[in-house]
N, C-alpha and C positions, 0 to 999 in steps of 0.2 A: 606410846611415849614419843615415839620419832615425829607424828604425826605432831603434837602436844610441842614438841618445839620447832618445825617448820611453822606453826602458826604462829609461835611467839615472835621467828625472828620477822617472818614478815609483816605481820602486825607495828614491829618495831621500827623497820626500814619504811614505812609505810609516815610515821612522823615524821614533819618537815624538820630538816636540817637547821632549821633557825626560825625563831620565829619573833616579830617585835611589839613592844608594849610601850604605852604610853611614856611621854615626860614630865616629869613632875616640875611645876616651878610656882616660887613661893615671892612675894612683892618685884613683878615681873611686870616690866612696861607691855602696857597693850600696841602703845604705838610700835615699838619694835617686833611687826610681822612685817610682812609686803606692804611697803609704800602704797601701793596701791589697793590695799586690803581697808585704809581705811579713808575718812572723808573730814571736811570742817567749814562751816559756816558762821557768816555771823549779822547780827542784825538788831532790833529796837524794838518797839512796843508793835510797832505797823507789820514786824512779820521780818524775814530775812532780806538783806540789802545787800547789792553790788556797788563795785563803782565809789565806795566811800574811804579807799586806801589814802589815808597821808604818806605813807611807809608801807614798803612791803606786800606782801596778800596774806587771806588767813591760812592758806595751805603752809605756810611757814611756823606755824606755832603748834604745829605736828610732829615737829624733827628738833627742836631747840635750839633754832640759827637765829635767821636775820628776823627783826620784830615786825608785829603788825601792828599798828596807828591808825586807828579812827580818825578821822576828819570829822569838825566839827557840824557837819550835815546831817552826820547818824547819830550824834549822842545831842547835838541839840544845844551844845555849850558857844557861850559869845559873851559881849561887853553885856547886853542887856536880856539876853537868854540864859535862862536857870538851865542845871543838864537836864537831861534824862536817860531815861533805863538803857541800857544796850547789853550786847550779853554777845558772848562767843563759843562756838562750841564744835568740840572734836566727836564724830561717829565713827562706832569701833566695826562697821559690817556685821557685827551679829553681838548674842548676848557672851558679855563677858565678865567674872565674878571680880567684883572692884571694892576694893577694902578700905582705900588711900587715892588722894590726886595728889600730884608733883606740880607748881605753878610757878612758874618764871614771868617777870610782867619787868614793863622799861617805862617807870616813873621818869621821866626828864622831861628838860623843858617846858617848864611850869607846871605840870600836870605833878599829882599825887594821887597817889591809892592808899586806903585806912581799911575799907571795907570789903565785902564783897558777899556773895551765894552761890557754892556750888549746889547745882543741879544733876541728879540721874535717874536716867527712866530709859523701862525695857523697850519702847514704843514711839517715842520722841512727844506723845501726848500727856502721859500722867509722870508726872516730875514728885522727886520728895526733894526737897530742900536743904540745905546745910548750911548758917553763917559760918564764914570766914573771916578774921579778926588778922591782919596784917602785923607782924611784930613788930615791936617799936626801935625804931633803926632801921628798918630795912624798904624804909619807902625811897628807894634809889634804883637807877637804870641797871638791869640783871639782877637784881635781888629776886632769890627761889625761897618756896618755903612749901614743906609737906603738910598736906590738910587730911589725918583721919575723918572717915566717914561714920565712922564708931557702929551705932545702932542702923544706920540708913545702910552698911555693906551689903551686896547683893550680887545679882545678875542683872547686867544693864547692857545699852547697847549704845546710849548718847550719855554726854558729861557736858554739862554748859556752867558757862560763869556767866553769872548776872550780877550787871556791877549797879548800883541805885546812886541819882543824885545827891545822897547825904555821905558817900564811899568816897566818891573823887572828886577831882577837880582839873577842865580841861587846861591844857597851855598855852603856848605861845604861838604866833603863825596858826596854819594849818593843824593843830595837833588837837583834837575835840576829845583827850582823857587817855588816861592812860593804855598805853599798847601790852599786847600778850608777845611772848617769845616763846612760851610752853606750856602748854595743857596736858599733863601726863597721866592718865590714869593707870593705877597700878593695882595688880590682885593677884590671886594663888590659884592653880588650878590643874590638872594633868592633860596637860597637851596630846593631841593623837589626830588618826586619819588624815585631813587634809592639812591639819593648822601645819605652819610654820616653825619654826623657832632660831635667836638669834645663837648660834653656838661659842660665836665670837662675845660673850658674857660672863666675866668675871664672879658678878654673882650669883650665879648660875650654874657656871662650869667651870674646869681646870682649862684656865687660859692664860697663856706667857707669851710676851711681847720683848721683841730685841730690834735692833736697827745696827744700821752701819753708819759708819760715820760719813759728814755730810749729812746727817738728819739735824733739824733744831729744832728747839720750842722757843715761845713767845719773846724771851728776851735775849735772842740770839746766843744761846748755849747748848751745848749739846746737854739732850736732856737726862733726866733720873732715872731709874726702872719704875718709881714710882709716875714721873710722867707720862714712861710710855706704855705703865698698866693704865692709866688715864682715858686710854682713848677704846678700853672694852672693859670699861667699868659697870656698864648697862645703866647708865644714868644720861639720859638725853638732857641735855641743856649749854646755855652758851658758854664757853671759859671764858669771851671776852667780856662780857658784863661788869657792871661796877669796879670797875679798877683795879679786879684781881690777879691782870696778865692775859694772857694769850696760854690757856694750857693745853691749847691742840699740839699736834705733830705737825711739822711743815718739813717743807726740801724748799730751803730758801735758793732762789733764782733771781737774784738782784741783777738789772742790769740785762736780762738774757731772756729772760720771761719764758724760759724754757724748761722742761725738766734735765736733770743730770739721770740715763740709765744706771749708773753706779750708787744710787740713792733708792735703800730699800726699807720695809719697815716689817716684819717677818712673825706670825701670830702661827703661835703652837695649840692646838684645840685639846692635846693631851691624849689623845686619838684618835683613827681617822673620823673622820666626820662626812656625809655627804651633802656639799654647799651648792645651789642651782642660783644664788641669787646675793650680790655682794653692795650694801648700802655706805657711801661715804659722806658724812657730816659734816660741814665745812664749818670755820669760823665767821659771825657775822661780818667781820673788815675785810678778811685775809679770803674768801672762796677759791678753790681750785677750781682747773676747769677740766679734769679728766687722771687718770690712773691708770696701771695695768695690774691686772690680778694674774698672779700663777700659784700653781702648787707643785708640788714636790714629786712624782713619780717614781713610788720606789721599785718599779719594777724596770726602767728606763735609769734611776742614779740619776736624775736631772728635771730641773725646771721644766717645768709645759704651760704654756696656755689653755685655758679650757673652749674646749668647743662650743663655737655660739659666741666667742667672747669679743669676735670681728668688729665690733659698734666704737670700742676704741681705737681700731687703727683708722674709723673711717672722722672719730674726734666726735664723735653722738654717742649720746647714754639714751638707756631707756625711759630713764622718769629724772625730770628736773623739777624744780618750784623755785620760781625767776625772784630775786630782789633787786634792788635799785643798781642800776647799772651795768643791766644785763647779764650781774654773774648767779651764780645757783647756788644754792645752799645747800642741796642734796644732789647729790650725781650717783646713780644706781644703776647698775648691768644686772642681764637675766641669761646666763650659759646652759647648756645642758647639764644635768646634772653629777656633778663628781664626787669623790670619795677621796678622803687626803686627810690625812694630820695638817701638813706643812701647810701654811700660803705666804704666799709674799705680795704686796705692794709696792711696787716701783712706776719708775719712769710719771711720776707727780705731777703735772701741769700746774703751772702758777696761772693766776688771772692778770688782771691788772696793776697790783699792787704789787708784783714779784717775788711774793709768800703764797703756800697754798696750807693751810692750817686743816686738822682735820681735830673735830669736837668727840666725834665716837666714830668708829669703823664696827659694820654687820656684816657678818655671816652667817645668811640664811637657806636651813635648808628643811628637809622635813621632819618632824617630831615624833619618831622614831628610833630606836633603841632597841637593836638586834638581841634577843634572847636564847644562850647557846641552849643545844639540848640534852635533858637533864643526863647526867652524866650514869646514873642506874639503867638506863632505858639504853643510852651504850654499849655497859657493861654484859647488860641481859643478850643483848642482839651477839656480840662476839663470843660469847660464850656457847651460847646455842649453836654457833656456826661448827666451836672447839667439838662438840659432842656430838653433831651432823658426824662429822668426819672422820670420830672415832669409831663409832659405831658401823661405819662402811669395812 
């Protein structure tokens, strides 16, 4: 019998202390991994093309900033030139189960969209098809609209738009058809091993957002709680578009183009979380040009920087994606890895315009989920220890 529970308890001590399991998430942007997890190109009948920005690059309609604009080169549109085909498209680095695309496009300046074709394929060769039908009213600059994939849902790896000459029509100047702002492909699936995930995701996770005052949104007020759940809603897209406001977060700096350190913006995960990697969103007018990230240390009662997080005090991020006049749409740091509930963003850099707007803020870190150990298996190991020592 003695023998009979020295075996049970070490058998039992012998199970790891914790152990973790997938994340489950359900209409979850694919874009929101590592900015550099995925890729976008874009191009015509002849095959992919550089070099034909009116606006912007196509690595911006990744993150849902600043737009990209064909020139009338790629799509082939002029006084006495009919258009033709072009297409855009975002790669996810591997396959990923996509139900839904999320599409933001900037109809202006003579240009219109009516039509279109979402594409996905596991391989970037065999594509299945999807019409797109634009709703009536919404052929304006920022206007989004969700496209189910219904029967074509799957495992895929590319999402392309192909827009046909009977879809659009190019504009004014330089502008050869309508621009993208976001190509968002979204699906369900249990995240693990190496993926990512953003935890900063309201619909996703238990996430509370508060600020100090000295924070504003778009129309110089201090803003709502629902504005500043706004900006970890998990919905990548521009708030400046079509005329709806500016519903980023900013630390307005008029006049100073500086940030205020007493300007913070303060995101609860609802428990600790471990973040290695923190993505800022900017608005397409308003871009910031830098942040500091801390967390909470509740072993220390105080603020910290995380380590590795040097790139801000030297004013360098790790991944930018440039728009017109040298400000960036995305500013993204890569720290050692931490563990925190708290975090805070302060000390905001303004750009040029003396506003630094932020569209969505990420906290990214690994797609895991600690599983305590079962609590019988506990039970069993102290118990044997009880009966060890009585029997002595």
């Amino acid at each position: 019998m003695k023998r009979a529970l020295v075996a049970a308890v070490m058998v039992t001590l012998a199970i790891p202390a914790a152990m973790a399991e997938g994340v489950k998430v359900n209409d979850y942007s694919w874009l929101q991994m590592s900015p550099s997890a995925t890729g976008s190109s874009v191009g015509n009948a002849s095959g992919p093309v550089t070099g034909m920005d009116a606006f912007g690059n196509h690595n911006n309609f990744r993150f849902g900033g600043n737009a990209w604009i064909p020139k009338p080169g790629m799509t082939g549109t002029g006084s006495s030139v009919p258009g033709q085909m072009f297409w855009a498209e975002v790669d996810l680095g591997q396959l990923r189960q996509i139900d839904s695309v999320n599409v933001q496009w900037h109809a202006w300046g003579g240009t219109s969209l009516s039509s279109f074709f979402i594409g996905v394929s596991p391989n970037g060769s065999d594509w299945k098809w999807v019409p797109a039908t634009v709703t009536s009213g919404q052929n304006v600059e920022g206007s989004k609209q969700a496209f189910s994939l219904d029967s074509a849902a799957g495992e895929y790896r590319y999402v392309r738009l192909r827009f046909e000459p009977d879809g659009y029509t190019g504009g004014n100047g330089d502008r050869g058809g309508p621009g993208m702002i976001l190509i968002d492909p979204r699906g369900h699936s249990t995240l693990s091993g190496n993926d990512t995930v953003n935890w900063a995701n309201s619909k996703q996770f238990s996430v509370t957002v508060t600020s100090s005052s000295g924070i504003w949104d778009g129309y110089d007020i201090a803003p709502t709680s629902a504005r500043l759940a706004d900006i970890v809603s998990g919905e990548l897209y521009d708030r400046g578009g079509g005329g709806g406001g500016r519903w980023g977060i900013c630390s307005t700096n008029v006049g100073s183009f500086v940030y205020n350190p007493d300007h913070w913006i303060q995101l609860d995960l609802g428990e600790a979380r471990t973040i290695s990697h923190v993505v800022g969103l900017w608005d397409s007018s308003h871009c910031g040009t830098g942040f500091l990230l801390r967390y909470y240390d509740e072993k220390k009662k105080d603020w910290v920087v995380p380590e590795g997080y040097e790139k801000f005090l030297l004013g360098e991020s790790s991944f930018t994606t440039h728009a017109s006049g040298g400000l960036a749409s995305v500013t993204s740091y890569t720290f050692e890895a931490t563990e925190a509930r708290l975090w805070q963003i302060s000390q905001i850099a303004a750009g040029g315009t003396g506003y630094a707007f932020f569209n969505e803020v990420m906290l990214l870190g690994p797609a895991e989920v600690p599983v305590p150990e079962p609590a019988t298996m506990t039970l069993l190991a102290l118990g044997g220890l009880a009966l060890l020592r009585r029997r002595r």
